[in-house]
TIROBA-403987 format. One line per 5 residues: number of its first residue (from 1); their letters; for each residue x, y, z of C-alpha. Coordinates in nm, 3 decimals. Example, Ala and Ser with C-alpha at 12.3 -4.5 7.8 and 13.67 -1.06 7.14 Angstrom:
// residues 2
1	as	1.230/-0.450/0.780 ~ 1.367/-0.106/0.714
//
This chain:
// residues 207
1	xxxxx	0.710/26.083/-1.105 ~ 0.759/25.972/-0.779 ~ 0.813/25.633/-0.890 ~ 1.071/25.775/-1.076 ~ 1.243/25.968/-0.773
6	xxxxx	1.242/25.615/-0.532 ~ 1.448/25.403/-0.808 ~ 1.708/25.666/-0.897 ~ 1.765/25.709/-0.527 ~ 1.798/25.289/-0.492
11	xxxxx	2.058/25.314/-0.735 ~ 2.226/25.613/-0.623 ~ 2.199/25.513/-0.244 ~ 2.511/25.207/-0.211 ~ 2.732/25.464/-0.421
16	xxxxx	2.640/25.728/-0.097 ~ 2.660/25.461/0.215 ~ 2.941/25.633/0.308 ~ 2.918/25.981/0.259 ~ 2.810/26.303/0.471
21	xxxxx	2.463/26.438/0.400 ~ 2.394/26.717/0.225 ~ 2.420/27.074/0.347 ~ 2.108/27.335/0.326 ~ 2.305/27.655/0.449
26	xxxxx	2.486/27.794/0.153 ~ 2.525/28.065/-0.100 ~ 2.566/27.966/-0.466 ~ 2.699/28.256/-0.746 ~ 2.664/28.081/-1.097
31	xxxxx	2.737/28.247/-1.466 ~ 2.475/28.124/-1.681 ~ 2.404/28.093/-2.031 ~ 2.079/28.060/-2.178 ~ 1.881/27.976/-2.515
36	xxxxx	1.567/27.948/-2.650 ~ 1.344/28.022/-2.949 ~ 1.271/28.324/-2.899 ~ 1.613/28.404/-2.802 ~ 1.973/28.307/-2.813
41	xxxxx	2.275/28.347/-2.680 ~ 2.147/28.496/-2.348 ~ 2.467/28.564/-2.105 ~ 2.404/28.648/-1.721 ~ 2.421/28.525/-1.379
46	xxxxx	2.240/28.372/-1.097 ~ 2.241/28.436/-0.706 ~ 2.110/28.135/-0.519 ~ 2.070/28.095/-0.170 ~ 1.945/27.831/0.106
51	xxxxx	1.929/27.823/0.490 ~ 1.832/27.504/0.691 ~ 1.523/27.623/0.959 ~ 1.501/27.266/1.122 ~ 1.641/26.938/1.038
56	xxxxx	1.423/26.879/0.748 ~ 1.307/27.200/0.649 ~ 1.475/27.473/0.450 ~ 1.349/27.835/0.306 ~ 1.557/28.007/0.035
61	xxxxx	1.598/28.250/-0.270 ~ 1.748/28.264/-0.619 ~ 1.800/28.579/-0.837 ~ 1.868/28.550/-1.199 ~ 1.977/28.833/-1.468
66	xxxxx	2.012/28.721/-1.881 ~ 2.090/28.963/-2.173 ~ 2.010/28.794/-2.477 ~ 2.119/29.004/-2.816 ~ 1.837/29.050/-3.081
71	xxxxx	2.067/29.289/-3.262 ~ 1.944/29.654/-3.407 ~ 1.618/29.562/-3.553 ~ 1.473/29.299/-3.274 ~ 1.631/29.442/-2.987
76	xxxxx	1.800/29.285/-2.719 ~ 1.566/29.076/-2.458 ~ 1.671/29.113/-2.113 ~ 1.543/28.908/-1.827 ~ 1.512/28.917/-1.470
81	xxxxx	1.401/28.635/-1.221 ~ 1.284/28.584/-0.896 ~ 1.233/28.321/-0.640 ~ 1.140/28.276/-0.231 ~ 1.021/28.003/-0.137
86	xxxxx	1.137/27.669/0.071 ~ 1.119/27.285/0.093 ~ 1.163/26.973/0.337 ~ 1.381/26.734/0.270 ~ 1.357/26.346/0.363
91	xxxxx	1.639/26.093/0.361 ~ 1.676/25.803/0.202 ~ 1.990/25.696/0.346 ~ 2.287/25.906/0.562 ~ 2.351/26.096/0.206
96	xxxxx	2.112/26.052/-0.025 ~ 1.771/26.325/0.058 ~ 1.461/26.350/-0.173 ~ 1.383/26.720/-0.176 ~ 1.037/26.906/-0.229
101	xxxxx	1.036/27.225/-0.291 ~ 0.738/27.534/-0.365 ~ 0.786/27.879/-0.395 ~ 0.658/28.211/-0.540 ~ 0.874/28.322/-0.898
106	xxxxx	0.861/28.590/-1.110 ~ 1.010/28.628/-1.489 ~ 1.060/28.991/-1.576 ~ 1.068/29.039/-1.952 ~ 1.149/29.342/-2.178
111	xxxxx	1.197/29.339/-2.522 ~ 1.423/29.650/-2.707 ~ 1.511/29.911/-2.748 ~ 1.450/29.782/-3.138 ~ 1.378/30.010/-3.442
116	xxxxx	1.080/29.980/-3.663 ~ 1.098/30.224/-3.962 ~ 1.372/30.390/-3.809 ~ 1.134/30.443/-3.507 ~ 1.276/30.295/-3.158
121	xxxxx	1.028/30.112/-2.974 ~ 1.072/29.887/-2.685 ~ 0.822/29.652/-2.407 ~ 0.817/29.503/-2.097 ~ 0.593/29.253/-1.929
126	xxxxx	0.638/29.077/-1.566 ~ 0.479/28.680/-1.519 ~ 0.437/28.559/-1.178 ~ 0.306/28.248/-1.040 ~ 0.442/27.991/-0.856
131	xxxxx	0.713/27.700/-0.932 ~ 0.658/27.279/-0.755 ~ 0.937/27.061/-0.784 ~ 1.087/26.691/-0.657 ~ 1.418/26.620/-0.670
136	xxxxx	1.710/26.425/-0.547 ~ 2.059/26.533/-0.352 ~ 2.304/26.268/-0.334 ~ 2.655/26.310/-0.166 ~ 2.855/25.994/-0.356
141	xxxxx	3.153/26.108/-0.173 ~ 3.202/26.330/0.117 ~ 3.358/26.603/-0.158 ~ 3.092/26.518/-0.437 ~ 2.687/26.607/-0.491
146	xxxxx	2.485/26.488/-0.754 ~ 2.161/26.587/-0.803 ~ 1.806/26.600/-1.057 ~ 1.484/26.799/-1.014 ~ 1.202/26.792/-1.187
151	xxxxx	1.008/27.153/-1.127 ~ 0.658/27.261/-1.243 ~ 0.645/27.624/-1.342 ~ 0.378/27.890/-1.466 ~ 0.587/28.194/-1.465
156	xxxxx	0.825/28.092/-1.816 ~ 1.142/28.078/-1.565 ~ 1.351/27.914/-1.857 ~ 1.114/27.990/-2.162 ~ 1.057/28.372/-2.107
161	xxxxx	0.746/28.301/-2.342 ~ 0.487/28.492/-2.127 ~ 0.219/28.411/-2.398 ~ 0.243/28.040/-2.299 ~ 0.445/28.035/-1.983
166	xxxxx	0.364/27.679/-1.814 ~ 0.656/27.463/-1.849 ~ 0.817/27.203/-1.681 ~ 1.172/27.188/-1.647 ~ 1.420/26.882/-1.581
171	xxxxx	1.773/26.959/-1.425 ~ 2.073/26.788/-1.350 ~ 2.388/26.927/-1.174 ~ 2.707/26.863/-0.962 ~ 2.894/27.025/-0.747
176	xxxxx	3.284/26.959/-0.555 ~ 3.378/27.037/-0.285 ~ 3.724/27.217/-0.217 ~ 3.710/27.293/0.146 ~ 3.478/27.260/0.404
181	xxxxx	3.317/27.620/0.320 ~ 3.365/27.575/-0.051 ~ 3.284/27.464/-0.351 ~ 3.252/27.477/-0.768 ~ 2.955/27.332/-0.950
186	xxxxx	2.792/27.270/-1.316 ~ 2.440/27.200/-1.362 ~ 2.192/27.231/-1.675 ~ 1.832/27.264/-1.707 ~ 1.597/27.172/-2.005
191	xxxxx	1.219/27.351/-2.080 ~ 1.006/27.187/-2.246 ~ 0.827/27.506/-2.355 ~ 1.027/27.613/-2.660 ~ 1.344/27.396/-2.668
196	xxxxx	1.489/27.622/-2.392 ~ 1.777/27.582/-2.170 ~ 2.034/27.698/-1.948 ~ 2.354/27.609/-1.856 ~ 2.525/27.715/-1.502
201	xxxxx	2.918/27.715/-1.413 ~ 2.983/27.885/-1.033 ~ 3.086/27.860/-0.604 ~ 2.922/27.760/-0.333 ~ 2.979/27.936/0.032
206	xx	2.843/27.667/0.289 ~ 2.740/27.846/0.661
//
């Protein structure tokens, strides 16, 4: 894997020579849609924050909510995630940083309210563990990030299959710069616990 991270960030490092490095103060607020086999057409929204401590090293936050419809006999499954945790970043050039990161998650789960013989029923269930990830932040222009993780999860973050929650999840994403303080940004990640995925549209707030 880290073989992996050193040759995309050779190749991504002449397009960067030029550029500003990337920022680790911001606020991100992201619609999201999500799918898996358990569950599709899961709608929500994701609260993501970062603040730089030192040069290299960084603590942050995300917050995720997704209603997926199961209609009157499944129920609807609605999620909830957490994440606190932080990182260090190293640079490979002026604007191109590879990026650990570790932190604590939780996936809250609950399933209903369904009907079963015309008898309502619903459950809940909360996973926690911990999520490990590398990744890479490039700035190919001063107005223009690019970046890919690769994160290590036990707590079904993506999946919300808390009978087999391990997964590990690849992500890709970019994000534009408007102004100075802010910005709009895609990104989509891929499980590869139960073909899920999500896909993220939202603004950055740099501090």
């Amino acid at each position: 894997m880290n073989k992996i991270i050193i040759l995309a960030a050779a190749l991504v490092a002449p397009m960067a020579a030029n550029a500003a490095a990337p920022s680790y103060s911001y606020l991100d607020l992201s619609y999201s849609k999500q799918s898996t086999q358990i569950a599709s057409g899961g709608k929500g929204y994701q609260l993501d924050g970062s603040y730089a401590v030192t040069g290299n090293i960084f603590i942050g936050a995300t917050y995720g909510h997704n209603g997926f419809d199961g209609g009157p006999v499944l129920g609807g499954l609605f999620t909830q995630d957490l994440i606190i945790g932080g990182g260090m970043h190293m640079p490979v050039t002026d604007a191109v940083d590879v990026v650990g990161r570790l932190a604590y998650a939780s996936d809250y789960a609950k399933q209903g309210p369904a009907s079963f013989l015309g008898v309502p029923f619903s459950s809940s269930d909360t996973k926690s563990g911990y999520t490990l990830g590398v990744g890479i932040r490039a700035m190919v222009m001063d107005q223009l990030e690019i970046n890919a993780f690769l994160d290590h999860d036990d707590a079904a973050l993506i999946s919300h299959d808390h009978a087999n929650s391990t997964e590990t999840v690849a992500s890709v994403g970019a994000l534009y710069s408007l102004t100075s303080q802010f910005g709009l940004g895609a990104s989509y990640s891929h499980s590869n616990r139960d073909s899920a995925n999500t896909w993220m549209l939202g603004g950055r707030w740099y501090f």
